[in-house]
C-alpha positions as a LaTeX table, in Angstrom:
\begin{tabular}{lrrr}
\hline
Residue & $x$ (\AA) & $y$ (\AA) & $z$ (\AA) \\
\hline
Unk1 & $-81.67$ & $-53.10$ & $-16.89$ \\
Unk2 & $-78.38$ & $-53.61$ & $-15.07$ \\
Unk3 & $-77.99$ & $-56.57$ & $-13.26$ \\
Unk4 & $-75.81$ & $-55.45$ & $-9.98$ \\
Unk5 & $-74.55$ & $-58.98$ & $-9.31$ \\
Unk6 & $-70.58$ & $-59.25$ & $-8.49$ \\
Unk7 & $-69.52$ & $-58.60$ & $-12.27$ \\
Unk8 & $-71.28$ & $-55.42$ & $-12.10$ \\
Unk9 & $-69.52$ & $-54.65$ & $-8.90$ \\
Unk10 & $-66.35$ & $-55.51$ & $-10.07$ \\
Unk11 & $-66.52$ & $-53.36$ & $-13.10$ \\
Unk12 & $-67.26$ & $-50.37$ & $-11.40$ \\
Unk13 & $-64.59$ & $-50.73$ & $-9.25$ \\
Unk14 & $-62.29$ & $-50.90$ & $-11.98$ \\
Unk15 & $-64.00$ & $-47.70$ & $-13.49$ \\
Unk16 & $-63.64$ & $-46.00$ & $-10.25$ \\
Unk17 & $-59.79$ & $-46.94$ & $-10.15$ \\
Unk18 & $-59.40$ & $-45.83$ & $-13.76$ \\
Unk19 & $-60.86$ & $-42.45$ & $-12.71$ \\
Unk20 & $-59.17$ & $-41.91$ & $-9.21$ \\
Unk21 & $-55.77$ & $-42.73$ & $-10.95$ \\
Unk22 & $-56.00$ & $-40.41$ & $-13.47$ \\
Unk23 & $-57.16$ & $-38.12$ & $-11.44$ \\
Unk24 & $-53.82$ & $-38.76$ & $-9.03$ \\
Unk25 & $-51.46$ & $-38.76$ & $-11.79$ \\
Unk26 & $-53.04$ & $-36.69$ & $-14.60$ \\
Unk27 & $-52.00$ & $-40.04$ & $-16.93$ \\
Unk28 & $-54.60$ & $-40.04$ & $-19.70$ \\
Unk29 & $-53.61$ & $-43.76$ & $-20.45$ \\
Unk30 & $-55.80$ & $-45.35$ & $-16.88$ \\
Unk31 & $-58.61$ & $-44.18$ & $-18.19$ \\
Unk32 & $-58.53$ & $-47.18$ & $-20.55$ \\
Unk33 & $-59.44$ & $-48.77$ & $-17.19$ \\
Unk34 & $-62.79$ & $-47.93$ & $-18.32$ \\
Unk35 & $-62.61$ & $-49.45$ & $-21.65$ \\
Unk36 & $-62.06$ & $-52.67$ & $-19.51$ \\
Unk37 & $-64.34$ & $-52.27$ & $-16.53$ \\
Unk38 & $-67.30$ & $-51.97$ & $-19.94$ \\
Unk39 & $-65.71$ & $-55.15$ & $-21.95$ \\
Unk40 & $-65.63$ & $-57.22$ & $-18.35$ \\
Unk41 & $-68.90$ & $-58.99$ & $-18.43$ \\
Unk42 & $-69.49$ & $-59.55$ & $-22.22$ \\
Unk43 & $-65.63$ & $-61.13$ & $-22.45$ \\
Unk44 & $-66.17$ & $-63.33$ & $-19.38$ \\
Unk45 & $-69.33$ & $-64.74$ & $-21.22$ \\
Unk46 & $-67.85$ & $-65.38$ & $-24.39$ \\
Unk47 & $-65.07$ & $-67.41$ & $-22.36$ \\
Unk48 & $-67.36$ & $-69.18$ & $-20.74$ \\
Unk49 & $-66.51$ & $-68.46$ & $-17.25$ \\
Unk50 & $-69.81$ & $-66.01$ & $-16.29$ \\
Unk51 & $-72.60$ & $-67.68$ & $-18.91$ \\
Unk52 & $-74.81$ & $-67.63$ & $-15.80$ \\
Unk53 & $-74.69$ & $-64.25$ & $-15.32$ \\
Unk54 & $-75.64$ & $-63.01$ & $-19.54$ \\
Unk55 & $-78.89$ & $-64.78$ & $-20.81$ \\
Unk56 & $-78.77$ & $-65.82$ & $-24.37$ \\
Unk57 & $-80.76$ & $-62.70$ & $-25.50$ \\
Unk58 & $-78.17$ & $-60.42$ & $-23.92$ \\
Unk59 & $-75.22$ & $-63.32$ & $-25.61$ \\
Unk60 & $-76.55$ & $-62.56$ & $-29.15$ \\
Unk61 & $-76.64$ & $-58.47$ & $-28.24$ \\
Unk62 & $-73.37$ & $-58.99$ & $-27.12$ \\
Unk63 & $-71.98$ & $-60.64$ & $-30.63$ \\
Unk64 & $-73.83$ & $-58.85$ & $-33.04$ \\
Unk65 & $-72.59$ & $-55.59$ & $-31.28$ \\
Unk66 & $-69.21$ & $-56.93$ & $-31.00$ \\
Unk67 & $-68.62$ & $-57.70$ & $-34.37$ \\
Unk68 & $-70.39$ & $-54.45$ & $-35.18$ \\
Unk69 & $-67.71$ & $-52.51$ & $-33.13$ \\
Unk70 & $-64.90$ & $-54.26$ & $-34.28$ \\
Unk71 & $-65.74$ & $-53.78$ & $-37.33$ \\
Unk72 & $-65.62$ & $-50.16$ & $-36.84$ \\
Unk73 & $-62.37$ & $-50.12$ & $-35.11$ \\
Unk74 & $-60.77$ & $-51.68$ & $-38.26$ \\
Unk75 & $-62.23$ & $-49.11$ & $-40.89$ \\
Unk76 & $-61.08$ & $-46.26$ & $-38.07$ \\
Unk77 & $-57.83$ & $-48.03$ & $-37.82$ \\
Unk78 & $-57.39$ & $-48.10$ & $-41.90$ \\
Unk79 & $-58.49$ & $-44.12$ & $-42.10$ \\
Unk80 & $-55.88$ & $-43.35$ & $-39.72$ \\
Unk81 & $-53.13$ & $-45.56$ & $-41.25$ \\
Unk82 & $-53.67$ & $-43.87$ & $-44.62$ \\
Unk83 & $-54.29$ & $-40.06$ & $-43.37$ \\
Unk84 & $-50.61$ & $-40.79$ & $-41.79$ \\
Unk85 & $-48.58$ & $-42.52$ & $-44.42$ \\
Unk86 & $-49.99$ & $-39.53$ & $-46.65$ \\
Unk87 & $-48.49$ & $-37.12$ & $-44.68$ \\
Unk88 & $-45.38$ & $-39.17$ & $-44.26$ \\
Unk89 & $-45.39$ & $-39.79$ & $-40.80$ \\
Unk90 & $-44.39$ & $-43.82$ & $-40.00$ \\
Unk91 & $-46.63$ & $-43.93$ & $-36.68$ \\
Unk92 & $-48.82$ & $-45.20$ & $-39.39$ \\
Unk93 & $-47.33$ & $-49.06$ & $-38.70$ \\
Unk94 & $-49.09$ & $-48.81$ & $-35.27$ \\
Unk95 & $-52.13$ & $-49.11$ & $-36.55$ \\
Unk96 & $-51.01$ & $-51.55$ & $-38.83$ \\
Unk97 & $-50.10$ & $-53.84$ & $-36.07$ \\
Unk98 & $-53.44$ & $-52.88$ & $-34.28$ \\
Unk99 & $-54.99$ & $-54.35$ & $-36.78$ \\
Unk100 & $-52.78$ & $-57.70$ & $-37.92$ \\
Unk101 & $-52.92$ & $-58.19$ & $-34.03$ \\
Unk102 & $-56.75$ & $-57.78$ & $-33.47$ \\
Unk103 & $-57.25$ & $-59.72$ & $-37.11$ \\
Unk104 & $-55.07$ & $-62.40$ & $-35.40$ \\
Unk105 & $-56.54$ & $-62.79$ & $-32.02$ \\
Unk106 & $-59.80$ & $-62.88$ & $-33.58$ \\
Unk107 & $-58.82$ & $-66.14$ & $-35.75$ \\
Unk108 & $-57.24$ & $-67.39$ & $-32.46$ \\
Unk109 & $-59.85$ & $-67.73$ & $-30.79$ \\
Unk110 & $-62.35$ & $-68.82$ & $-33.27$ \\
Unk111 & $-60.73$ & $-72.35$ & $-33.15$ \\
Unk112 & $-59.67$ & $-72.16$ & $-29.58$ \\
Unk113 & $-63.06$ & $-71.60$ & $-28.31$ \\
Unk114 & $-64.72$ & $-74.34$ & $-29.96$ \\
Unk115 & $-63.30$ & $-76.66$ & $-27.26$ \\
Unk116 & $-61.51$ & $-79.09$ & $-29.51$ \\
Unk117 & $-58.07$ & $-78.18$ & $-28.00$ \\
Unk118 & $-55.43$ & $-80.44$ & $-29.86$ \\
Unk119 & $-57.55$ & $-79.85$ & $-33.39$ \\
Unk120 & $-57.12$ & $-76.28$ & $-32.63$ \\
Unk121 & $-53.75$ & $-76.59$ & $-32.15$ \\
Unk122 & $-52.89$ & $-78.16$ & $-35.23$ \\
Unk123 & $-55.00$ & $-75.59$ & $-37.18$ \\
Unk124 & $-52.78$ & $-72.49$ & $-35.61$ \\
Unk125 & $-49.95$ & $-73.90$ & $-35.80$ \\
Unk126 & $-50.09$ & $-74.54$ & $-39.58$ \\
Unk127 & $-51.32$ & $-71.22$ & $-39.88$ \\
Unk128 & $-48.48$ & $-69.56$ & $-38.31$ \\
Unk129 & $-46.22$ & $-72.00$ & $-40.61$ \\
Unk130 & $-47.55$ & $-70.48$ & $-43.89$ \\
Unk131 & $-47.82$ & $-67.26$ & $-42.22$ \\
Unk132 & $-44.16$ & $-67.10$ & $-41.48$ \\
Unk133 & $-43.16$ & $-68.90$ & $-44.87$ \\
Unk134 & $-45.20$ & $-65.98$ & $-47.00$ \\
Unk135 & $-43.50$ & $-63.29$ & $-45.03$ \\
Unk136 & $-39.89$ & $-64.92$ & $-45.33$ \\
Unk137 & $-40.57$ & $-65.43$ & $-49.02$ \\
Unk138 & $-41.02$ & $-61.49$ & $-49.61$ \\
Unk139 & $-37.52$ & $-61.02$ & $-48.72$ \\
Unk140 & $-36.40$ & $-63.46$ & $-51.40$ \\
Unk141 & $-35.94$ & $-61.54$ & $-55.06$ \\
Unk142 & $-35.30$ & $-64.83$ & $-57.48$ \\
Unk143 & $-37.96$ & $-67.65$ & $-56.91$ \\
Unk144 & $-35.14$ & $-70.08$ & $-55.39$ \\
Unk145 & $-34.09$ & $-67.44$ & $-52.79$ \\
Unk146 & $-38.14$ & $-67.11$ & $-51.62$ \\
Unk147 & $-38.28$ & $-70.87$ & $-51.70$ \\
Unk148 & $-35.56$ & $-71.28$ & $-49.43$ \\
Unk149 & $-36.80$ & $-68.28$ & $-47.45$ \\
Unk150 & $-39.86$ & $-70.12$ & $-46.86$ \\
Unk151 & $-38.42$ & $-73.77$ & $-45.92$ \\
Unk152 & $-38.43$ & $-72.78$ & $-41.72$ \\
Unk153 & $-42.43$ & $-71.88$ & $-42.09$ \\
Unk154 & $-43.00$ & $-74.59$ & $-44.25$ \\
Unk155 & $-41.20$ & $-76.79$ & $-41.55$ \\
Unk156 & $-43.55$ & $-75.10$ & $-39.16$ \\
Unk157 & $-46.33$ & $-75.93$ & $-40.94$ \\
Unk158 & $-45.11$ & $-79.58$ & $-41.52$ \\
Unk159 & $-44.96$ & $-80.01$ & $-37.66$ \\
Unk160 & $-48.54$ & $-78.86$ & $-37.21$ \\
Unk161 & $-49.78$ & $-81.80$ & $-39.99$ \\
Unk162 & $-47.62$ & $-84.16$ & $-37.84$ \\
Unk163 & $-48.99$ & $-83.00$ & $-34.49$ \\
Unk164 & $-52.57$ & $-84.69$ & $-35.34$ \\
Unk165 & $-51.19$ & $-87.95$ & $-35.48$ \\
Unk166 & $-48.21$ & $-87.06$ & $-32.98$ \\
Unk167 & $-49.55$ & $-84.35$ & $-30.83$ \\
Unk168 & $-47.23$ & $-84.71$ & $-27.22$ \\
Unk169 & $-43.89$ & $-85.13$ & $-29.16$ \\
Unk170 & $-44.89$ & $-82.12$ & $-31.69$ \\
Unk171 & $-46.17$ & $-80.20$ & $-28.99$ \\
Unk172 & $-42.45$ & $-80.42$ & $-26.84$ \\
Unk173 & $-41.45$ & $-79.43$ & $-30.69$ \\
Unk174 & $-43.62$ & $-76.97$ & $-31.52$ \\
Unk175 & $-42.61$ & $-75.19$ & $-27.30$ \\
Unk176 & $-38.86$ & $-75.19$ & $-27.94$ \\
Unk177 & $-39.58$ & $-73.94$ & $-31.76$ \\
Unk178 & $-41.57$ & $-70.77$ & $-30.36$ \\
Unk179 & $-38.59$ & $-70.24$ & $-27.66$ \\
Unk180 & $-35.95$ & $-70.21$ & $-30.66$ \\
Unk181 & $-38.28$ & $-68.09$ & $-32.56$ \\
Unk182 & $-38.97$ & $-65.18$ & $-29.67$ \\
Unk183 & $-35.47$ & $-64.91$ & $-28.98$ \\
Unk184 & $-34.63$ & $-64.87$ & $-32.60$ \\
Unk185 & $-37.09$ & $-61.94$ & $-33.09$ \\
Unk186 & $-36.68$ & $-60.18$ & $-30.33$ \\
Unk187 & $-32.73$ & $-60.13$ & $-30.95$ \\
Unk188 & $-33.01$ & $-58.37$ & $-34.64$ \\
Unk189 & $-35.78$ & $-56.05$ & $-32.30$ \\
Unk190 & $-33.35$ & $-54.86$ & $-29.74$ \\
Unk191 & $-30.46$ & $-54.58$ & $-32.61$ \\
Unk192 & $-32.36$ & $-52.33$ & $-34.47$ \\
Unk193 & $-33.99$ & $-50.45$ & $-32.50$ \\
Unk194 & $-36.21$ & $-48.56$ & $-34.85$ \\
Unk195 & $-38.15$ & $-51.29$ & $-35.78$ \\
Unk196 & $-38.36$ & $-52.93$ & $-31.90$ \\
Unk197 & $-42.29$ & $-52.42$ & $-31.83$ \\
Unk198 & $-42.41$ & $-53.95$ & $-35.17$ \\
Unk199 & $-40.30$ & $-57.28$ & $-34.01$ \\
Unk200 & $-42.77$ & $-57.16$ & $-30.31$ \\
Unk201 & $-45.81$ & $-57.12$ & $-33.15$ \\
Unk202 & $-44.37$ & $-60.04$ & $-34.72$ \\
Unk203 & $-43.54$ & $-61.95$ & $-31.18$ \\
Unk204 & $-47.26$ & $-61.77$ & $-30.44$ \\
Unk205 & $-48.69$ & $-62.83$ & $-34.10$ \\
Unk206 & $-46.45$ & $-65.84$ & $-34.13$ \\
Unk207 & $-44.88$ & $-66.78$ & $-30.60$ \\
Unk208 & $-48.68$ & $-66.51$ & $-28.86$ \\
Unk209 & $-50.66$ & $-68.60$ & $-30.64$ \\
Unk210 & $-47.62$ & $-71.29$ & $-31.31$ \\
Unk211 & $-46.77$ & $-71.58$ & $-27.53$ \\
Unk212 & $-50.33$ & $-71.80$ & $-26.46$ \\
Unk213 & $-50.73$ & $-74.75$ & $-29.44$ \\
Unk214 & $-47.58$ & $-76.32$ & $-27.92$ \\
Unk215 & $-49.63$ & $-76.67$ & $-24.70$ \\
Unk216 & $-52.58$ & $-77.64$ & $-26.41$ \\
Unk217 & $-50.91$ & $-80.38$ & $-27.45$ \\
Unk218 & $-48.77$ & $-81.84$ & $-24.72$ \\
Unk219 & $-52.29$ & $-81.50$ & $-21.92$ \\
Unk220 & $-53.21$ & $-84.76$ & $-20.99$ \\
Unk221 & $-56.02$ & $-86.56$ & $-23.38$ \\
Unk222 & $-57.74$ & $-87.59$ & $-20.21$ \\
Unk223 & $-57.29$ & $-83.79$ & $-18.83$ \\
Unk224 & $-58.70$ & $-82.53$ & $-21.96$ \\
Unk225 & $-61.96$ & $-84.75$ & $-21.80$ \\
Unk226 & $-62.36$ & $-84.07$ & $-18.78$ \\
Unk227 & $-62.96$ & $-80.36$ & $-19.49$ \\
Unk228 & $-65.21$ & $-80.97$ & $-21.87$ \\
Unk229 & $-67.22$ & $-83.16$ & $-20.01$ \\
Unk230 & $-67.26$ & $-80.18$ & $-17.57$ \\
Unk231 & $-68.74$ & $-78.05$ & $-20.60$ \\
\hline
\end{tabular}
């Protein structure tokens, strides 16, 4: 049974919005209002900000069905991709960044959500340090040219090590490292401009999850136990 508490509220209003636009502007894209307004209370919960409102029976309905769905979304996703790079038609790297993006928010927040901030930190930001050193080694033909492709990710990944012993001086670091890195990216983006989408997919892989380790690290020790104590 629906519980008509202010989350329920809330997400009908957003429905409601969703609909009413559309119906204003005849834009099929605010109906994803609705897609929201039905993800509202389950994604509070699993933040932690309305556990009150979900009991642990409708938590574990909530996961399994989750997963479930995600699941499905990839596998759709994958069809899709293929049907389309068959008929050789390149809006098939859409869902290929749907995918590497959902894959990677996923993995985000497994380690962010376990409330161990500056551990999680360190673990994403050597992530995104091999991440970016396999991806600059591709471009590299002779085995030298890939290892030297790979040195700035390996740096990367070097800093995140570092940051559990050092975490406020790596985290400055690791800030004004994802600041060079966005504009770097989103300057070969807006230069070519068939592959912008492509360079915004690789922004929000690599820049998100670096700049919020960055600020992982550099909160306050005292700040941090704080909100766990809180917990």
């Amino acid at each position: 049974m629906l519980k008509k508490d202010p989350i329920f509220w809330c997400a009908t209003g957003i429905f409601l919005l969703g609909l009413a636009l559309f119906a204003i502007t005849k834009n099929q894209y605010w109906v994803a209002l609705g897609i929201g307004s039905y993800l509202l209370r389950p994604t509070l919960a699993s933040l932690g900000i309305a556990r009150k409102s979900v009991d642990e029976h409708q938590m574990t309905i909530h996961y399994r069905s989750g997963n479930i769905g995600f699941a499905v979304l990839l596998v759709t996703c994958v069809l899709c991709m293929a049907k389309l790079e068959r008929e050789g038609n390149h809006a098939w790297e859409l869902f290929s960044t749907a995918i590497v993006l959902g894959l990677a928010a996923k993995a985000l927040f497994n380690v962010i959500l376990v409330k161990n901030y500056r551990e999680a930190a360190s673990k994403i930001i050597i992530s995104a340090g091999l991440l970016i050193a396999l991806f600059a080694s591709m471009d590299g033909r002779l085995i030298l040219g890939a290892l030297m492709q790979s040195l700035p990710g390996l740096a990367i990944a070097g800093v995140g090590l570092l940051s559990r012993k050092y975490p406020r001086p790596m985290g400055i670091v690791v800030l004004v490292l994802s600041a060079m890195l966005l504009v770097l990216i989103m300057t070969v983006g807006l230069q070519n401009s068939n592959d912008l989408w492509g360079q915004i997919a690789v922004a929000a892989v690599i820049g998100v999850p670096l700049i919020l380790a960055g600020i992982c690290l550099v909160v306050d020790e005292n700040v941090e136990t704080e909100i766990a104590r809180k917990e």
